[in-house]
N, C-alpha and C positions, 0 to 999 in steps of 0.2 A: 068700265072694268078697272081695278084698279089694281095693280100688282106692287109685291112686297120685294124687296133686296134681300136676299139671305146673306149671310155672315162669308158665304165663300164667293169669292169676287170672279172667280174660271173654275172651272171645273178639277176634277182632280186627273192626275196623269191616267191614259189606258194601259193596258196590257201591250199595246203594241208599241207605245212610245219607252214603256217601260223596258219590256225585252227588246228593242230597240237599242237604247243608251246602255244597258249591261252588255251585249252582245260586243259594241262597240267598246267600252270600256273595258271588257276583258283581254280585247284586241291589243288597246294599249296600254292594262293594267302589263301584258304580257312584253310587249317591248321594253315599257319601261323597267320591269324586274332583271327583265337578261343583259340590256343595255347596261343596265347600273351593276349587278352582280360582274359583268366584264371588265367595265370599267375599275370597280374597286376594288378585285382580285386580279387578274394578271395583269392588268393594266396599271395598276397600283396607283390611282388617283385617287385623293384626299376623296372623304363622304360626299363631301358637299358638292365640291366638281364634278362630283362623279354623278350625283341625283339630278344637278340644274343639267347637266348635259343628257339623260337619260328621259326627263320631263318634255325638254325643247322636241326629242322623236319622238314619244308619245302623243303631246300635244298635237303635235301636225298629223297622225294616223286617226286619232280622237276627231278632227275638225274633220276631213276627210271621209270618214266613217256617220258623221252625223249630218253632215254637210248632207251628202249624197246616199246618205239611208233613213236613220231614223225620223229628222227633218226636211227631207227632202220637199215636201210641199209646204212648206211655210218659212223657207229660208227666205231672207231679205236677199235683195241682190243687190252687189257690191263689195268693199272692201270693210264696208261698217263691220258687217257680223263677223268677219274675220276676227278684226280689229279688238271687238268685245269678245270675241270667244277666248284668244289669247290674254285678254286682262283675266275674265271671271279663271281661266286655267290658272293665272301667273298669282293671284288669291290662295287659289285651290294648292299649288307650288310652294306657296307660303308655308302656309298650313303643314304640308308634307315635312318641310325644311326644320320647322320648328319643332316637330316630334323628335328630328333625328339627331338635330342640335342637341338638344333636353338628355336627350339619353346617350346621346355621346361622348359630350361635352362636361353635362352639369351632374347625369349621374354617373359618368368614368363606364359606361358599358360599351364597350370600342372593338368587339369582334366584327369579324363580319357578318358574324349572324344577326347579333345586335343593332346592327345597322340598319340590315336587309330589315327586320321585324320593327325597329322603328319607323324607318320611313318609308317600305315599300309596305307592308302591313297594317300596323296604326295609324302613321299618316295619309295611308291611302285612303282605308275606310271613311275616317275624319273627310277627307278633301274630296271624297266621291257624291257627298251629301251634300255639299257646296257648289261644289260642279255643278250638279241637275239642277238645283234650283237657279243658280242665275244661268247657266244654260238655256233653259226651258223661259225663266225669266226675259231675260234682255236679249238674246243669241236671237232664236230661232221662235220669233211667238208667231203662235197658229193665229188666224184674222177672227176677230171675237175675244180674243183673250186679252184681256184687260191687265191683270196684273198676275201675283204668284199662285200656284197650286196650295199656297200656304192659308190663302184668304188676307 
């Protein structure tokens, strides 16, 4: 018997991993919105300070959350997957930062709403799509899965 390879290397995300990582995500799309909107209104710290510090509590609710829900049975054990979960985040951080740069910064739009809809908005959406994949990628791979849901 002979079998073929098809073009997709693991299979594609479920339903449960799926509403899994949103559930979670929304957990700490939600920290991170009110952390930051705090920080850059009364607390009156710069965009920027105010996102990297709002991302660091997200992050850690986000690992936690996936850690002990969505991946729970295919976590690696140790400090590795930590390790990568906050790289593929501090990517994903990037990502966020650079929106809110762009539209801060380079196009002069410096409200707070401005702010908020850049980098908790736009760059969120952007860095959520990254997330999952090296999440799901390098983080937390189920035994069988070879490489990305990407193929």
């Amino acid at each position: 018997m002979v079998t073929t390879r098809t073009w997709r290397s693991t299979p594609l995300p479920g339903r449960r991993e799926l509403l899994g990582f949103a559930g979670v995500g929304l957990l700490a799309y939600a920290v991170d919105l009110a952390l930051f909107t705090a920080l850059r209104g009364p607390a009156g710290l710069d965009p920027i300070t105010a996102k990297s510090l709002s991302f660091l509590a997200a992050c850690t609710v986000a690992y936690a959350g996936n850690a002990l829900g969505t991946y729970r049975t295919a976590r690696a054990p140790g400090l590795r997957a930590y390790a990568v979960f906050f790289a593929v985040n501090l990517a994903g951080a990037a990502v966020q930062l650079l929106c809110l740069a762009v539209s801060h910064y380079g196009l002069g739009l410096t409200s707070q709403r401005a702010d908020t809809v850049s980098g908790a908005v736009i760059g969120m959406a952007l860095a959520t799509v990254l997330r999952f994949w090296g999440t799901r990628t390098w983080v937390f791979r189920a035994e069988g899965r070879v490489g990305s849901w990407t193929g």
